[in-house]
C-alpha positions in Angstrom: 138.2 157.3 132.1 139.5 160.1 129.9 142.2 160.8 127.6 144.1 163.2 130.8 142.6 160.4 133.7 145.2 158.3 131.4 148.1 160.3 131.3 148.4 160.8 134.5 148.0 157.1 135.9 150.4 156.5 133.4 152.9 159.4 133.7 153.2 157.1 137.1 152.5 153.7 136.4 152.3 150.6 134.7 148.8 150.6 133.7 148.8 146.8 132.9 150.3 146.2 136.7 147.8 148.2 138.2 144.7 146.3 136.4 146.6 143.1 137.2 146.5 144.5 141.1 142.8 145.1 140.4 142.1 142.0 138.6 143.2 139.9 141.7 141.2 142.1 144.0 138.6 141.3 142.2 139.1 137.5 142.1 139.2 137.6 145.8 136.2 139.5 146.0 134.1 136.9 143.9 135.7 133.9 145.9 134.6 135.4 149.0 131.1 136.2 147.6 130.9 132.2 146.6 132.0 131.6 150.0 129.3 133.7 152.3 127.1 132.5 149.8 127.4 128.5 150.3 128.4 129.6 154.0 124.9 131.5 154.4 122.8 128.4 153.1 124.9 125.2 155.0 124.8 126.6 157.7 123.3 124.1 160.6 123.5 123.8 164.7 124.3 126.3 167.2 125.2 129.9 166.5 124.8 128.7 162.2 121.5 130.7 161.9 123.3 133.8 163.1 126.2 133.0 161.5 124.1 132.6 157.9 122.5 135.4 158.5 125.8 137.5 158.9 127.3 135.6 155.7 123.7 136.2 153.8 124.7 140.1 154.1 128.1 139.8 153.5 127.4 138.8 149.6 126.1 141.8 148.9 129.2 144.4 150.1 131.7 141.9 148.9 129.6 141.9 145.6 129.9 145.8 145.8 133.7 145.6 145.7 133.9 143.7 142.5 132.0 145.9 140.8 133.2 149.2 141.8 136.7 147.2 141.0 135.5 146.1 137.9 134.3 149.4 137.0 138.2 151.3 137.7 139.4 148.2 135.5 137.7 149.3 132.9 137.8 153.3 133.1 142.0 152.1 133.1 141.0 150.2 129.5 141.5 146.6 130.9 139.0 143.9 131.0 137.7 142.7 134.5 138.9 138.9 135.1 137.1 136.1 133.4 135.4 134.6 136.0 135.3 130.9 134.3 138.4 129.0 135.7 140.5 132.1 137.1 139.1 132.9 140.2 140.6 130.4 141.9 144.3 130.9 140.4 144.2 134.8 141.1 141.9 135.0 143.8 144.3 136.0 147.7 142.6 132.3 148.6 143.5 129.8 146.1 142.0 126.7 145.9 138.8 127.5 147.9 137.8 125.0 150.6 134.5 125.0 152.7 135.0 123.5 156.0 133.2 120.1 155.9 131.3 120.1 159.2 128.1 122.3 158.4 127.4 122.5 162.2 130.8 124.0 162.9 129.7 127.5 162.9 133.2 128.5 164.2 135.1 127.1 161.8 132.8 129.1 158.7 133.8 132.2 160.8 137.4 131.2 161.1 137.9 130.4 157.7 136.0 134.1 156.9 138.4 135.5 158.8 141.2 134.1 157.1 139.7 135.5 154.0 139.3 138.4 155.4 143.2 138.9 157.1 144.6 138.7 153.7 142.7 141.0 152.0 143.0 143.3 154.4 147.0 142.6 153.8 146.0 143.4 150.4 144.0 146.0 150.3 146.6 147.8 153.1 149.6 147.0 150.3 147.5 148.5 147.2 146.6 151.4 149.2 150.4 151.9 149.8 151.4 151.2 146.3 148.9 153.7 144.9 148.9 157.0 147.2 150.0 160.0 145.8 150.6 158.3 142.0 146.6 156.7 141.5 144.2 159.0 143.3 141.1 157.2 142.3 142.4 153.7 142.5 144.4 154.6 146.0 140.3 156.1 147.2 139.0 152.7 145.7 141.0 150.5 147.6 141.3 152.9 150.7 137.6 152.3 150.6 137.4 148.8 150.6 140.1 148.2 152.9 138.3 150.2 155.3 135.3 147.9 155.0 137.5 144.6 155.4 138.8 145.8 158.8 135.2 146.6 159.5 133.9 142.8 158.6 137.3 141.3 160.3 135.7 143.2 163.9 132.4 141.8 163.3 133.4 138.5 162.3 135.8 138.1 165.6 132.5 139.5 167.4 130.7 136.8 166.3 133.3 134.3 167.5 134.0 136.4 170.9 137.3 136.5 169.8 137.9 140.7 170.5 137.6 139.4 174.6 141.0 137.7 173.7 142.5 140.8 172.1 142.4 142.7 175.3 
């Protein structure tokens, strides 16, 4: 980012709260990509095969939003998180734990969704925080948030949880 991009994030903000924001976005995002990833090869039983299939995609978008997050860290002068040993104490999710049961399709998708609720929390938050001070980083997240409603829909689809909803 340029010398003006700079002055104006910071004629609003703390730059070195918004690349912590970012920084924990993108923790989450490489927790979940870990997690689709291990989910998309356990997978065993009834419903798994769609299920891994489903989580087999799901690396790549979620690998998508830590780069383009990444990339906003750096145009803001930051450093994207070391991944070594600080996913996992930034990341929305904690301590990440894989159900046990790799027949228990559900319980992948439940815990997905999980993942998915609070970064759509998140996401929703940033978005707030940033309008009308961080254009691009308020576009960014409005961006991805809008893709983590999208994969909370199709992961209650795959459960036939939106039939509940109604």
């Amino acid at each position: 980012m340029g010398r003006k991009g700079r002055e104006i994030v910071q004629a609003e903000l703390n730059v070195k709260e918004v690349i912590d924001d970012l920084n924990k976005a993108v923790a989450s995002e490489w927790a979940a990509v870990y997690f689709f990833w291990i989910g998309s090869i356990v997978q065993e039983g009834f419903l798994g095969e769609e299920v891994a299939e489903y989580f087999g995609k799901q690396v790549q978008g979620e690998l998508g939003h830590a780069s383009r997050l990444a990339q906003r860290i750096i145009e803001l002068g930051g450093q994207p998180v070391d991944m070594v040993g600080k996913v996992d104490s930034l990341s929305l999710f904690g301590k990440l734990q894989m159900p046990r049961d790799n027949t228990d399709a559900v319980a992948f998708v439940k815990k997905a969704l999980e993942f998915e609720g609070k970064a759509v929390e998140y996401y929703n938050k940033l978005a707030k925080k940033y309008f009308g001070k961080d254009h691009t980083t308020y576009q960014l997240v409005a961006s991805i948030l809008a893709d983590e409603v999208a994969d909370e829909d199709e992961l209650e689809n795959l459960i036939g949880k939106r039939s509940a909803r109604k």
